[in-house]
C-alpha positions as CSV (number, residue, x, y, z in Angstrom):
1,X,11.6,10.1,-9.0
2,X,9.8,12.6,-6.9
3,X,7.0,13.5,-9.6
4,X,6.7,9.9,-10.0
5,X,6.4,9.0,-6.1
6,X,3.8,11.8,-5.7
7,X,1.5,10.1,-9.1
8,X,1.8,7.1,-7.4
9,X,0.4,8.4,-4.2
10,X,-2.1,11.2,-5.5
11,X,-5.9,10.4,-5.1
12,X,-8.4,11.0,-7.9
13,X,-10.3,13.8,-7.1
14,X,-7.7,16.6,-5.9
15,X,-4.2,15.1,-6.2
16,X,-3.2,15.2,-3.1
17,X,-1.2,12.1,-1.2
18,X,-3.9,9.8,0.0
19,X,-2.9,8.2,3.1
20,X,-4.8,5.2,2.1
21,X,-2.1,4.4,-0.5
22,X,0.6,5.7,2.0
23,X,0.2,2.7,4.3
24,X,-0.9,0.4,1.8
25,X,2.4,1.2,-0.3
26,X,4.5,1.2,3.4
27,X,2.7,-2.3,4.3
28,X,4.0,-3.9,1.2
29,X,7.5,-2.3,1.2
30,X,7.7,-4.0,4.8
31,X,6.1,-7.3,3.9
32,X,8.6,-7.6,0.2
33,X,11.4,-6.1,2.8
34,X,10.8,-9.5,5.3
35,X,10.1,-11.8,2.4
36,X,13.3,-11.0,1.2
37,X,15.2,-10.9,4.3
38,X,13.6,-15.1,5.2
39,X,14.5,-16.0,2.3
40,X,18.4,-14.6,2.3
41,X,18.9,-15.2,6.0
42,X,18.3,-18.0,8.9
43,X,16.1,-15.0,11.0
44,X,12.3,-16.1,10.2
45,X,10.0,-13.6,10.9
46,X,6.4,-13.7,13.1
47,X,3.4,-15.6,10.6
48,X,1.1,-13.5,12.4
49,X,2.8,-10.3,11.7
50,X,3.2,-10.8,8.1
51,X,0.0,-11.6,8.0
52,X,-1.2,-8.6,9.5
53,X,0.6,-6.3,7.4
54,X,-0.3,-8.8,3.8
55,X,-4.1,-7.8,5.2
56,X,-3.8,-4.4,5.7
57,X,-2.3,-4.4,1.9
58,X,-5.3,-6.3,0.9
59,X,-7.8,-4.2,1.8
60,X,-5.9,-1.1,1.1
61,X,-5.8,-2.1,-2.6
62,X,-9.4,-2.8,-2.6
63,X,-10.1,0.3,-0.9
64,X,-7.8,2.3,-3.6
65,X,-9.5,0.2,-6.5
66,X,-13.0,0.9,-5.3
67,X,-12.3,4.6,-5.9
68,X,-12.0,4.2,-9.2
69,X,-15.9,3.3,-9.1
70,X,-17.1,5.8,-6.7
71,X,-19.2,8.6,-8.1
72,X,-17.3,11.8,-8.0
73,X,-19.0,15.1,-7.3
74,X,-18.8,17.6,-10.2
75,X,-18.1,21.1,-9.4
């Protein structure tokens, strides 16, 4: 589960956890996580908090997806 966590994480050009896809991973843990909990329970969370954290996922995956097409320096 570890090794798998740490793939998940790793950036493309070192392997090291990339705290882009650290808080876009956190952000949409927490925005499944209240999903989940309006649609089991009476408590509704804030619109404007939801959609705070559903943007920051947004961009996060664009940013992590625009990697992919970013020219890498050779060494």
């Amino acid at each position: 589960m570890r090794m798998w966590l740490n793939s998940l994480l790793a950036d493309g050009v070192n392997r090291t956890v990339s705290s882009k896809r650290f808080i876009t991973l956190t952000a949409f843990t927490m925005c499944s996580i209240a999903f989940m909990f309006e649609l089991f329970t009476s408590y509704k969370v804030s619109k404007e908090a939801f959609d705070s954290m559903m943007y920051i996922v947004i961009a996060g995956l664009g940013f992590t997806a625009s990697e992919k097409f970013s020219k890498k320096d050779e060494q």
